[in-house]
C-alpha positions in Angstrom: 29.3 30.1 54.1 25.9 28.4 54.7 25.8 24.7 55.8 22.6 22.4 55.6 22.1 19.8 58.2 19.8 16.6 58.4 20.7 13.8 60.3 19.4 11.0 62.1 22.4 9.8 63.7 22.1 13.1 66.0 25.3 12.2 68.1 27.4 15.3 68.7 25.9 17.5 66.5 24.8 20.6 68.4 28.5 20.8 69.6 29.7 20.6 65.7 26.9 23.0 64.9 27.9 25.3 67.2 31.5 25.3 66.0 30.4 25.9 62.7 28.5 28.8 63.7 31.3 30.5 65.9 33.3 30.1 62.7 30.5 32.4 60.6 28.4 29.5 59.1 24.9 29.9 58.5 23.0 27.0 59.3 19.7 25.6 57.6 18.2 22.4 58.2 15.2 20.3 58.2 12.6 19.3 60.9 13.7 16.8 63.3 17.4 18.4 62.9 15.9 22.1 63.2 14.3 21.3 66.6 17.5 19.6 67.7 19.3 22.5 67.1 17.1 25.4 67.6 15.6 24.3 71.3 18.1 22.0 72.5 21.1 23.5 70.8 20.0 27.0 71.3 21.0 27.9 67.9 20.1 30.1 65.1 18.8 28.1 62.4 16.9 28.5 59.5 14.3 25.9 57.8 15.0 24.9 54.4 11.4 25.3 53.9 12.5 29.1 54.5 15.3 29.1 51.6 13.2 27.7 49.2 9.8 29.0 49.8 8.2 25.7 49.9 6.7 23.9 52.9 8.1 20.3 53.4 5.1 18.2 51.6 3.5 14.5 51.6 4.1 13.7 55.0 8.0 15.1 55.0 8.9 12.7 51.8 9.4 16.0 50.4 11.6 18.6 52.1 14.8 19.1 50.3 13.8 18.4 47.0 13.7 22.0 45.3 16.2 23.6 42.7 17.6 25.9 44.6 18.8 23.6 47.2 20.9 21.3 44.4 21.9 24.5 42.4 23.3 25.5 45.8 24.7 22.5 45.9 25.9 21.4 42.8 27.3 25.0 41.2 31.0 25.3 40.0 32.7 27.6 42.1 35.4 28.2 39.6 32.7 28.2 36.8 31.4 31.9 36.4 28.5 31.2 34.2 27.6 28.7 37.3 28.1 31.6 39.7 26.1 34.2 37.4 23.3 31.8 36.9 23.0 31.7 40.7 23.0 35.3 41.5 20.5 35.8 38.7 18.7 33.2 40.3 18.9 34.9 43.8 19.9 31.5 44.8 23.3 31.2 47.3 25.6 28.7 47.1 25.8 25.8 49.9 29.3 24.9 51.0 28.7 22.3 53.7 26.5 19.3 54.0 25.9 17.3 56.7 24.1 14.4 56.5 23.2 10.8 57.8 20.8 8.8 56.8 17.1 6.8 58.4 17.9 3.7 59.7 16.9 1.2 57.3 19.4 -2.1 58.6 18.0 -1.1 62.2 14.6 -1.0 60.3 14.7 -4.4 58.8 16.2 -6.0 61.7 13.5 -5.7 63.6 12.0 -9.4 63.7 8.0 -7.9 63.0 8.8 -5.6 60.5 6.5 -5.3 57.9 7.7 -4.4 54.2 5.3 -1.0 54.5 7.7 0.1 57.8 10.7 -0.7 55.7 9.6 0.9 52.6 8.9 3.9 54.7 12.5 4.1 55.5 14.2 4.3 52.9 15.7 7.7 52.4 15.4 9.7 49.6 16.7 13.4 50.4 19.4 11.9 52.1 21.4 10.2 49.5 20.6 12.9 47.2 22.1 15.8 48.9 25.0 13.3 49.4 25.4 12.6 45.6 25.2 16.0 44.7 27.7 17.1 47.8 29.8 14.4 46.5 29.8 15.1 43.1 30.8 18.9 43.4 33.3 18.1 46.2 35.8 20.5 45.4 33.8 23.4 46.1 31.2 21.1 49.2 32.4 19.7 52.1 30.3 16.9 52.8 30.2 15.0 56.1 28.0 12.0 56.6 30.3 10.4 59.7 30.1 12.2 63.2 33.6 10.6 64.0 34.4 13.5 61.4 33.1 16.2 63.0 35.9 17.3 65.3 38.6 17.9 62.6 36.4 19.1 60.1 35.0 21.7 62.5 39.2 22.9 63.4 40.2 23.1 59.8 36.7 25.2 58.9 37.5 27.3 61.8 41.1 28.3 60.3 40.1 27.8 56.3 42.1 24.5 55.8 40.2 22.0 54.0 42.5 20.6 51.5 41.2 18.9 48.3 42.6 15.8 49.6 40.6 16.6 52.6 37.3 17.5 50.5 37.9 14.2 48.3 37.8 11.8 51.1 34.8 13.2 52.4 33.5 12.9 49.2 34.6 9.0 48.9 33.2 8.3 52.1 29.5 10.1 51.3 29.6 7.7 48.4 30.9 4.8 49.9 27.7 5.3 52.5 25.4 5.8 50.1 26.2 3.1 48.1 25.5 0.6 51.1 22.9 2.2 51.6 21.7 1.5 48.4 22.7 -2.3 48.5 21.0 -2.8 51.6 18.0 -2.0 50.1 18.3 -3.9 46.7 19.2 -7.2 49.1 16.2 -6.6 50.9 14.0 -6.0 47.8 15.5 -8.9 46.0 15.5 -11.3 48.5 11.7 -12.1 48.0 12.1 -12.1 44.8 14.4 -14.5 43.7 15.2 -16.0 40.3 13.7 -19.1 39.1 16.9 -20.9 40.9 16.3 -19.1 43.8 19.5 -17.2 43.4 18.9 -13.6 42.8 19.9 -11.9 39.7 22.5 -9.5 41.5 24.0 -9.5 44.8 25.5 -6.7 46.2 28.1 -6.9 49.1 29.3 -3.8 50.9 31.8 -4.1 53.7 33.4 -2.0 56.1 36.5 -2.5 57.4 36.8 -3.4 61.2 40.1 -4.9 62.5 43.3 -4.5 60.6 45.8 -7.9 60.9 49.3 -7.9 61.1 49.4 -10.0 58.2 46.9 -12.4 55.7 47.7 -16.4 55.7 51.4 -15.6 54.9 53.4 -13.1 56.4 53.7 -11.5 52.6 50.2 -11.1 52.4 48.5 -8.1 53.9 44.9 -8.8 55.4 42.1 -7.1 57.3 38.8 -8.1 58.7 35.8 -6.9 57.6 31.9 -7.1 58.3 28.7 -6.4 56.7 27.7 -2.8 56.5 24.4 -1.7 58.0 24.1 -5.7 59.4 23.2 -6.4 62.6 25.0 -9.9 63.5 26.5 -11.9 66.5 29.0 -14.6 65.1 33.0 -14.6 65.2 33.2 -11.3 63.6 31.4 -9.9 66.2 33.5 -11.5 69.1 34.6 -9.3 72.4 38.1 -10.0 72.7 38.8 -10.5 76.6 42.2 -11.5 76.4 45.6 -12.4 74.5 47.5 -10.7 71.4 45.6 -9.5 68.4 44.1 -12.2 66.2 46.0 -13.4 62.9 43.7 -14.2 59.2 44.6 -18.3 60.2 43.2 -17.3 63.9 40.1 -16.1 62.2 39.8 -19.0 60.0 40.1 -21.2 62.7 38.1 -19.7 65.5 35.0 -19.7 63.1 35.3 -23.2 62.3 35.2 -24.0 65.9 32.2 -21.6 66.8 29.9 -23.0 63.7 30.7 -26.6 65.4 29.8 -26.2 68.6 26.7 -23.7 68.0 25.7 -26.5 65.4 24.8 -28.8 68.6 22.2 -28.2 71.0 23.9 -30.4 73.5 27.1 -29.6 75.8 29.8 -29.2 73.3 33.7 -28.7 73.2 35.5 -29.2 70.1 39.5 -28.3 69.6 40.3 -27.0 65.8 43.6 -27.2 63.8 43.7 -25.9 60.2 40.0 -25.2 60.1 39.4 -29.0 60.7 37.6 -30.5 64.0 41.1 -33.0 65.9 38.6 -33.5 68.5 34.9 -32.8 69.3 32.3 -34.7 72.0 29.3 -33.4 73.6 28.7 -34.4 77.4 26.4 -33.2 79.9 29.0 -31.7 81.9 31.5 -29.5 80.5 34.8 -30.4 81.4 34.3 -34.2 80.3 33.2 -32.8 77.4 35.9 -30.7 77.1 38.6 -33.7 77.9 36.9 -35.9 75.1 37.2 -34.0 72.7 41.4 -33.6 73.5 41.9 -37.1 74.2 40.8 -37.8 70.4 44.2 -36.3 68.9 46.4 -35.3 71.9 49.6 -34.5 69.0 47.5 -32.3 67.1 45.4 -30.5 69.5 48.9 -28.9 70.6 49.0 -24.9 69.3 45.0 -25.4 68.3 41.7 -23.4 69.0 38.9 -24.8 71.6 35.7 -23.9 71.5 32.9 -24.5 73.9 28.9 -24.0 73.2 28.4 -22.5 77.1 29.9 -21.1 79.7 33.2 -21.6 80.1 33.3 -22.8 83.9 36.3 -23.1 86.3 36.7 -26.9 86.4 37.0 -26.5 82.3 39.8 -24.3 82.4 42.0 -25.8 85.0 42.0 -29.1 82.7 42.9 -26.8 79.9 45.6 -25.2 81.7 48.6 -27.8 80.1 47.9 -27.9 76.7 49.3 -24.6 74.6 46.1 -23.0 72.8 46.2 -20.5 70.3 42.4 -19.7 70.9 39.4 -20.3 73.3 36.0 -19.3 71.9 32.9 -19.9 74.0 29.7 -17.3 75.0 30.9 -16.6 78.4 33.6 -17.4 80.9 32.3 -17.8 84.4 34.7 -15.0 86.5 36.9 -17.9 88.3 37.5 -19.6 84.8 38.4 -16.2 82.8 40.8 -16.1 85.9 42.7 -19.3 85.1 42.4 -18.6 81.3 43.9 -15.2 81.4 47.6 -16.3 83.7 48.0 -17.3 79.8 49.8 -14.3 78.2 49.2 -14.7 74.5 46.3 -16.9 74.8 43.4 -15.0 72.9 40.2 -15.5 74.8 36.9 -14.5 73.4 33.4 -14.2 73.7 30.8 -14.6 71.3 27.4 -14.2 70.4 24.6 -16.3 68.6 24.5 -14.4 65.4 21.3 -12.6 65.6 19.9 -11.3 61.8 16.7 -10.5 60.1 14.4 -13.1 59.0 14.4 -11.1 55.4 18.4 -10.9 55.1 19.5 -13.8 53.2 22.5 -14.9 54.3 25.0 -16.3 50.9 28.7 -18.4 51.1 30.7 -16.7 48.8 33.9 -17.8 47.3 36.0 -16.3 44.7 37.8 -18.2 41.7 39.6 -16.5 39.0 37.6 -14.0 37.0 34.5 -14.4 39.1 32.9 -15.1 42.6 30.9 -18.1 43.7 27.6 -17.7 45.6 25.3 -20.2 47.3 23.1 -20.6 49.8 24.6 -22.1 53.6 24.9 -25.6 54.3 22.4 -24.8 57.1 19.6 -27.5 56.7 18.1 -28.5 59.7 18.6 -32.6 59.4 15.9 -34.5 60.8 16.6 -38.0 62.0 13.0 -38.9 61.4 13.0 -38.6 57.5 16.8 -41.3 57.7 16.3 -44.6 56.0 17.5 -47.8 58.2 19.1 -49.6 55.0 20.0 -52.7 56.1 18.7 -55.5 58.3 19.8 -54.8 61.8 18.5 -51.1 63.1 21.0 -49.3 64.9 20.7 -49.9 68.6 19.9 -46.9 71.0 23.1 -45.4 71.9 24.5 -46.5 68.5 21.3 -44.3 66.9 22.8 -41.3 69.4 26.2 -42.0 67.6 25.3 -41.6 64.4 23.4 -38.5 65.3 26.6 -36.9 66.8 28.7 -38.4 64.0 26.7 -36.6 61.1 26.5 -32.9 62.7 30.1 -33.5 63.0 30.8 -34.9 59.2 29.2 -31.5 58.0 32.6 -29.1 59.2 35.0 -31.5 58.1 36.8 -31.0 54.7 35.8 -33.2 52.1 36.4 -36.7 51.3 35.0 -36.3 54.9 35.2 -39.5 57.2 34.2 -39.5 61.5 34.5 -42.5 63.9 32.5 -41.4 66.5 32.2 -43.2 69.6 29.8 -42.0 72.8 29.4 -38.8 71.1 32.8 -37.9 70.9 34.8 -37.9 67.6 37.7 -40.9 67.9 38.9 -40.5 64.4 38.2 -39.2 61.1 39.7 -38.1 57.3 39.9 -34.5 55.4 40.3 -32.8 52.4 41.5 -36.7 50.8 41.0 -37.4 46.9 39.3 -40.5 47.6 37.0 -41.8 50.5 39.2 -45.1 51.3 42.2 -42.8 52.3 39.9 -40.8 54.3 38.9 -44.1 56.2 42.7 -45.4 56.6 43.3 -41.9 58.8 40.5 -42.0 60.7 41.4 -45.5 61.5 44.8 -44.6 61.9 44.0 -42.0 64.2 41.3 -43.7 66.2 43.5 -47.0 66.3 41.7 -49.3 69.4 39.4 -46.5 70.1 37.4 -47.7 66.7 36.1 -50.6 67.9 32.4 -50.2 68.8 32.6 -46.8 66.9 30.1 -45.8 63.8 31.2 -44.2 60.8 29.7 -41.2 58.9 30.8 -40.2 55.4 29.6 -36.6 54.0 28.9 -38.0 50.8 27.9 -42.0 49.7 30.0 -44.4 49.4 30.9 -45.5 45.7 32.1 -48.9 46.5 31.7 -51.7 49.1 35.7 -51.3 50.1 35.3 -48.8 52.7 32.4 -50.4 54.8 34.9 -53.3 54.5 38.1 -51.4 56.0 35.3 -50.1 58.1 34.2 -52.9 59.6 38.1 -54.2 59.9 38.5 -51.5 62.2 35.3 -52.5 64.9 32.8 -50.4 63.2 29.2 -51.2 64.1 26.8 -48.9 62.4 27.0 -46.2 59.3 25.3 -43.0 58.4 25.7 -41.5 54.6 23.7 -39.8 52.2 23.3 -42.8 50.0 22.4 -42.5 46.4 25.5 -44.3 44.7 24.7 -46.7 41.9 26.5 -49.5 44.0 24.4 -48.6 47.1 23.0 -52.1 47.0 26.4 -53.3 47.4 27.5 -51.3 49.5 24.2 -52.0 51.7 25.1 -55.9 51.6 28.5 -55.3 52.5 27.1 -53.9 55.6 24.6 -56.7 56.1 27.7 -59.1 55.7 29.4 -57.5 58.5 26.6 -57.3 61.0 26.4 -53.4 60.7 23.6 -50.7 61.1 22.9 -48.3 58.0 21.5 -45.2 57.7 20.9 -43.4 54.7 19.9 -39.4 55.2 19.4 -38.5 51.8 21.3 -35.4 52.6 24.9 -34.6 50.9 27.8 -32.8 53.4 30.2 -32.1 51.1 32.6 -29.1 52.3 35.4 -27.9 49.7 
């Protein structure tokens, strides 16, 4: 039996080697391999350069690309024309592969690449040997994951590869070569969008990384998975310190609360139920922060996710300490709050980091409907307050101007029809996922209820009639932010101006489906 090795991922694979070869494998391999092997390793190992009579060429681009590597490779065992052909050829077959390939996400992660680095890593013997490997599995054991290595090497030792065993190898070689492959068609494409700027494919490969007992019904199966070959922080990246294992509604939840919070530079607590924001304020010290954002729905923040844009200190969790949480998300716990936190059996604590990726990985929302998938850019425009129109004739006052600020990051995560009282940057009352803006205004009044008076208002998207700045101002409203851009925005504008109020137009649309 022969083998050919050539990885980059070298992690464990003198001891496989040497397993391999204390079962009667002959090994070949290529140049940074070879050395591993042959000086660190200690092993006998021959150059492929040696098999097929041709030096490696153009810098190493060109090392395993030679017939009598892929007739090694690709030959029909149970074919004896195939096996003819190769002894006529004085070419032997090859019955194991292992390989891994140069690391192109690593590559184009790096925040100075330049697109002559990246091209330069992108593999080229690699996948091929893995395609061919693949292809011709029953008669090739190919192994491209070292987590493989230990059973492979047991049942090579005692002859007792199955075909099952062969065809998962196989489906896994593929299934890494394919992201491979998509990793480098994202990159390539993403400079080179369509006319839209939307490119003309997009191709998502995923691996799986946390299995869930269930999906958002306990008749639907679910799993979590992440980007493969992407280097990113985020929710799916979170350390879990704490608490049972996380549900598909957890998931949901935890992520709406960590995009709020990281979407404000200032001190930031928000508490989450069914992806939507109950209660959210910014402070410059955490815990009032923290008991803002609960007093703006005590009823609903019970069984809800809090999350926090810093440290999670001690004085934070002792106030948190009543109320039943399902979830705390925030970057770090300080040692004496992680304390208090964890005397909480089932409360599932994690930590999470910014999400880090390349500036040449575009980023898409996806969302499937029946028959196909939708795909857009993020909602991740950076808003600039300088650019807002003052519509009407009073300017908002100072802290009123702060209000509104607060008020529109917070308008962005909320389902649409989208409504937010806000009120000394904390969120006293707002409206979801309504099929018209008015009854988005009634529950945010409802829910603020006193607390509106003195409040502003922000609306995701304009206003098509005059009626809500009117229930508006009703409840105590002072000032309004929207995108503007109705037909009736005069009127609505003058409605304003009849009630004393501030408006801002952004020119900016929120909407969230």
């Amino acid at each position: 039996m022969k083998a050919l090795i050539s990885v980059y991922d070298k992690s464990g694979i003198i001891e496989f080697a040497k397993t391999l070869a204390e079962s009667g494998v002959e090994l070949i391999s290529t140049g940074g391999t070879h050395r591993t092997l042959s000086e660190e390793g200690s092993l006998s190992v021959k150059q492929v350069s040696d098999i097929t009579g041709s030096p490696e060429i153009l810098d190493g681009r060109v090392k395993t690309l030679h017939p009598i590597i892929y007739a090694g490779l690709l030959a029909r065992r149970d074919l004896k024309a195939h096996m003819e052909e190769l002894e006529s050829q004085n070419i032997d077959p090859i019955d194991i592969v292992v390989v891994n390939l140069y690391p192109f996400s690593e590559t184009i992660n790096k925040p100075d690449v330049t697109f002559e680095e990246a091209l330069e890593n992108i593999d080229i013997g690699g996948p091929t040997m893995l395609r061919a490997a693949a292809k011709n599995h029953p008669s090739v054991a190919v192994i491209v994951d070292p987590g493989d290595y230990p059973w492979v090497s047991e049942k090579v030792a005692d002859n007792s590869l199955s075909k099952q065993d062969l065809r998962k190898l196989a489906a896994k070689a593929f299934h890494h070569v394919a992201q491979y492959d998509a990793l480098i068609a994202n990159y390539l494409s993403s400079t080179d969008a369509a006319e839209d700027n939307m490119p003309e494919n997009v191709n998502v490969s995923l691996k799986k990384f946390a299995s869930l007992r269930y999906g958002e019904n306990p008749h639907q199966s679910g799993a979590l998975y992440i980007p493969d070959g992407i280097t990113s922080g985020g929710l799916a990246g979170a350390r879990q310190l704490h608490g049972r294992e996380l549900s598909y509604n957890n998931y949901m939840d935890a992520d709406a609360a960590w995009r709020i919070v990281t979407d404000f530079a200032e001190n930031s607590s928000v508490v989450i139920k069914h992806a939507n924001p109950c209660g959210l304020a910014s402070n410059d010290e955490q815990v009032i922060a923290y008991k803002n954002a609960f007093d703006g729905d005590t009823v609903s923040a019970f069984g809800g996710i809090v999350g926090f844009n810093s440290t999670l200190e001690r004085e934070t969790a002792e106030a948190m300490s009543p109320v039943f949480y399902e979830v705390v998300v925030a970057p770090d716990y300080s040692p004496e709050g992680l304390a208090i936190l964890t005397k909480k059996r089932n409360l599932r604590i994690l930590s999470v980091d910014p999400v880090t990726q390349s500036p040449r990985f575009v980023g898409y929302d996806y969302r499937v409907i029946s028959g196909g998938i939708l795909v857009q850019h993020p909602d991740d425009s950076i808003d600039d307050p300088n650019l807002w129109e003052a519509a009407t004739d009073r300017q908002p006052t100072e802290q009123e101007h702060l209000d509104l600020r607060f008020a529109w990051k917070a308008v962005k995560h909320i389902k649409s029809n989208a409504i937010v009282f806000a009120k000394e940057q904390t969120l006293v009352g707002m409206g979801a996922g309504q099929p018209n803006r008015v009854v988005s205004v009634h529950l945010a009044q409802r829910i603020s209820d006193s607390k509106a008076k003195g409040s502003v208002i922000a609306s995701d998207a304009f206003f098509p009639f005059p009626d809500n700045i009117a229930l508006a101002a009703q409840a105590g409203i002072t000032a309004v932010i929207q995108p503007g851009g109705s037909i009736r925005d005069d009127e609505v504008i003058a409605e304003a101006n009849k009630h004393g109020m501030a408006m801002l137009l952004t020119g900016v649309r929120h909407f969230r489906h």
